[in-house]
C-alpha positions as CSV (number, residue, x, y, z in Angstrom):
1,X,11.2,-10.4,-11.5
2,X,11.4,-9.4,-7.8
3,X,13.5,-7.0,-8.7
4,X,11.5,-5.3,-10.9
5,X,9.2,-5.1,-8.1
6,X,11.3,-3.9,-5.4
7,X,12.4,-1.2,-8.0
8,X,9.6,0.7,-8.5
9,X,8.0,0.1,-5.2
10,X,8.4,3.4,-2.8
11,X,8.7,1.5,0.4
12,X,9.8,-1.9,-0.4
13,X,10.4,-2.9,3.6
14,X,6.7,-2.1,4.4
15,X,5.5,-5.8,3.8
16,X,1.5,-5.6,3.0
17,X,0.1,-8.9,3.4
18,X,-3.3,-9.1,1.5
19,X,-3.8,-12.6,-0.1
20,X,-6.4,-13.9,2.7
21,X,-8.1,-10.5,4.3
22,X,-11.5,-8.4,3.4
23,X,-10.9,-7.4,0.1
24,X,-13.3,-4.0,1.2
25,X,-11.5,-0.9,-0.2
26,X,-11.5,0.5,2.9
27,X,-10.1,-2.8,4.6
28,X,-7.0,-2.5,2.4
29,X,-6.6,1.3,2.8
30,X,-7.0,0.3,6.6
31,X,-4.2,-2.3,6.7
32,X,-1.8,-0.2,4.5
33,X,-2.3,2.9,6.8
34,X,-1.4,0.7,9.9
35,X,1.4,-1.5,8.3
36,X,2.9,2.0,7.3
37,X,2.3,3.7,10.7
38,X,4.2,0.4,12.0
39,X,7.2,0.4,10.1
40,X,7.6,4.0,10.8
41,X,6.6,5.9,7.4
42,X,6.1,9.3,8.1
43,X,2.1,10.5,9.0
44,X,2.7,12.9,5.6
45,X,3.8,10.1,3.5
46,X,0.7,8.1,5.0
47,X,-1.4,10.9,3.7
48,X,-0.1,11.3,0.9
49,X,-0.5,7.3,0.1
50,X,-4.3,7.4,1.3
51,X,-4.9,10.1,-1.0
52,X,-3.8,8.4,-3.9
53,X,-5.3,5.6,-3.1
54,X,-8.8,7.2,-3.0
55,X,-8.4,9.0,-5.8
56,X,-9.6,6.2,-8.4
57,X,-11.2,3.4,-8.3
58,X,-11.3,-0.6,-6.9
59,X,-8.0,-1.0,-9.8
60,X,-6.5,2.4,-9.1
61,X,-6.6,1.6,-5.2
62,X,-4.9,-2.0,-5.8
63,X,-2.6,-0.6,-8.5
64,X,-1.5,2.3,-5.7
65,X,-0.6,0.0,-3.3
66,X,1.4,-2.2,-5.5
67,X,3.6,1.1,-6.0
68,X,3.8,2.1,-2.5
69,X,4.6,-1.1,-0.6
70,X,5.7,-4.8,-0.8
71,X,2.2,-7.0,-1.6
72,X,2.6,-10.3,-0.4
């Protein structure tokens, strides 16, 4: 099932770690932003993810960052 995951994921190396922090939209976008900044995704893919992320709502936001990165 991992697998599955780390397929479709975009960045599967960016490790997002949410289970425990603010679950405030703009807490996650926060973290996901910096995490990414940190493991050296470019500033247009960053963009690009923040973007998406905002484009929705509360579901869309939690859905975009399963796609992006690795939730854990």
């Amino acid at each position: 099932m991992m697998d599955n995951v780390l397929e479709r994921c975009k960045y599967p190396d960016v490790d997002i770690k949410l289970i425990g922090e603010d679950g405030n939209a703009f807490v996650i976008l926060g973290i996901c932003q910096r995490e990414a900044r940190q493991q050296g995704v470019s500033p247009e893919e960053i963009k690009a993810f923040m973007q998406e992320g905002m484009a929705g709502d509360y579901n869309h936001l939690l859905a975009t960052c399963q796609r992006w990165f690795n939730i854990c």
